[in-house]
C-alpha positions, 0 to 999 in steps of 0.5 A, a space after each residue: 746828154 741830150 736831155 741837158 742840151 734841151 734845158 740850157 736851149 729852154 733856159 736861153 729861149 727864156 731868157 730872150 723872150 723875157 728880154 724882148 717882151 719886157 722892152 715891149 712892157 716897158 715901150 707900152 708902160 711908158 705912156 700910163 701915169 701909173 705904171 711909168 715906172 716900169 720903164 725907168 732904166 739903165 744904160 751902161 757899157 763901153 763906148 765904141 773904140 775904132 782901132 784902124 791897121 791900115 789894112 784891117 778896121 775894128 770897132 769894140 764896144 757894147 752897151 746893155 740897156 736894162 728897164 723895170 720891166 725887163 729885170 722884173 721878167 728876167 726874174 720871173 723866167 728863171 724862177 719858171 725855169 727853175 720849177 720846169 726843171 
């Protein structure tokens, strides 16, 4: 049980350090001529929606930009996933 617990919390912290450092690579790439493409992107999601009740507000929306470079290092972390494991 706790063996299964550390390979999902493994699983996610690689996940998100292949987020955040492909957004890194992708800020820094954008400058270089030859490498540019690595930060061509995509942005998609749902626009905010504000619901007012009078007595409680709601705001719903979520957007999810995606780069080269974050795609390319999502990959790459769960095919290291998939050899730790």
């Amino acid at each position: 049980m706790k063996k299964g617990i550390l390979k999902t919390l493994l699983f996610i912290v690689l996940l998100v350090l292949a987020v955040v450092l492909g957004k890194a690579a992708s800020d820094a790439a954008a400058g270089v001529r030859f490498l540019s493409f690595l930060s061509a992107g995509a942005s998609f999601g749902i626009s905010p929606v504000n619901v007012d009740l009078s007595v409680l507000r709601f705001t719903f929306g979520m957007t999810v930009n995606l780069h080269v470079a974050q795609a390319l290092l999502l990959l790459a972390a769960i095919l290291a996933y998939n050899r730790i494991r």
